[in-house]
N, C-alpha and C positions, 0 to 999 in steps of 0.2 A: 656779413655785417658783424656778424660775433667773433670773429676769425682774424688777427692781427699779427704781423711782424713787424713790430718796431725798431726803424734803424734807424738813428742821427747822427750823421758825420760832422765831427767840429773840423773847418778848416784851419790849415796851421794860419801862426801868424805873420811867417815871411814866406816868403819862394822856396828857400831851402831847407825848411822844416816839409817834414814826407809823414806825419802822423796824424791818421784816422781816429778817433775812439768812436766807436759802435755801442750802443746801448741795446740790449735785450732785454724785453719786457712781458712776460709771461699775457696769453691771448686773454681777451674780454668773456671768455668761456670757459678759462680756466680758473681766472680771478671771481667770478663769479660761483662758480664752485668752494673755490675757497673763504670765501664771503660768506656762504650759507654754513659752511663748516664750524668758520671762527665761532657765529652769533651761536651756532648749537653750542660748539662747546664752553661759550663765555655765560653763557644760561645753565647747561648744565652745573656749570663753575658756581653760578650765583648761588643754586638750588640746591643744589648737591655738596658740592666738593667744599664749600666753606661752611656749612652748618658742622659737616663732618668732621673735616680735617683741619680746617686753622687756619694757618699759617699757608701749609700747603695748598689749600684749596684757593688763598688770595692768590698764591702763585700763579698758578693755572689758571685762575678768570682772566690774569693780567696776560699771559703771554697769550692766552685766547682772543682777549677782546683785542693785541697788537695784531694779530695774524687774520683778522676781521678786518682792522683798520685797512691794513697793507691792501689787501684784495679789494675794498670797496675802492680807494683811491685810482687803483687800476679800472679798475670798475667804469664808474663815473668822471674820468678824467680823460683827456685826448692822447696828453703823455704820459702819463702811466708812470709809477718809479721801478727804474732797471734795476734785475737782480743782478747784471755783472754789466760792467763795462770792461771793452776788450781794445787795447790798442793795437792797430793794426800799422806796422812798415811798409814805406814802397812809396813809391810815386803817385801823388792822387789823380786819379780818371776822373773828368768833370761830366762823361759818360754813364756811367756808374756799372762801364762792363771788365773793365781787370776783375780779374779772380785774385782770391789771397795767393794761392801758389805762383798766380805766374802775374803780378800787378800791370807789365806793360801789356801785356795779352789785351789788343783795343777788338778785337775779331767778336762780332756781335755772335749771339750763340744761335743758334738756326730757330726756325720757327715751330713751335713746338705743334703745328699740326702737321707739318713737313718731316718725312723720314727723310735720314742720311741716306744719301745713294750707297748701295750695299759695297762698293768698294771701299768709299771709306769708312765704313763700318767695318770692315776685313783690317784696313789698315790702323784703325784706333784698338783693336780688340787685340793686332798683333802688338802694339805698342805696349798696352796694360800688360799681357802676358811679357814681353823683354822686362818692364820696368822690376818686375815680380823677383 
């Protein structure tokens, strides 16, 4: 439930446009970490750091109570804001099984309670080691 990988693929807007962008959006358990972080240190900031310091200490509540904001949005929202968007080249798979290294690769990946039959596990292991 708290555990999230957020991917949105924007499709292009004609046929011969081949660009993915990918959004990454840190999990609901980690923005919630950060959440509780910001509000200490934008408390702290109120209490502390601007009776002290001034100027300084507005700094500090300010980029505190941003880095609060940020994580609760994530928080509390379904889409969450990405820390990077990543464009990606290739032909788009409406499958959603291409790999970035090899995009027309449609070959589904085997079933993750099924081990590889041990030969071609010999012959994947000998591949890695050539590519090396």
């Amino acid at each position: 439930m708290w555990a999230r990988w957020s991917l949105s693929i924007a499709l292009p807007a004609t046929e011969d446009e081949t660009m993915r962008r990918v959004r990454v959006v840190p999990s609901k358990a980690i923005s919630a970490v950060g959440m509780i972080g910001g509000i200490a240190f934008a408390l702290l900031g109120l209490f502390v750091a601007i009776p002290l310091f001034g100027a300084f200490g507005i700094l500090w509540t300010s980029i505190a109570a941003a880095i609060a904001i940020f994580h609760a949005i994530n928080v509390f929202s379904d889409r969450g804001v990405a820390i990077t968007n990543i464009d990606v080249d290739g032909p788009l798979d409406p499958v959603g099984t291409a790999g970035i290294d090899n995009p027309a690769d449609t070959t589904p990946p085997p079933a993750s309670n099924t081990p590889l039959p041990f030969d071609e596990r010999l012959r994947r292991l000998e591949a890695l080691r050539q590519d090396r």
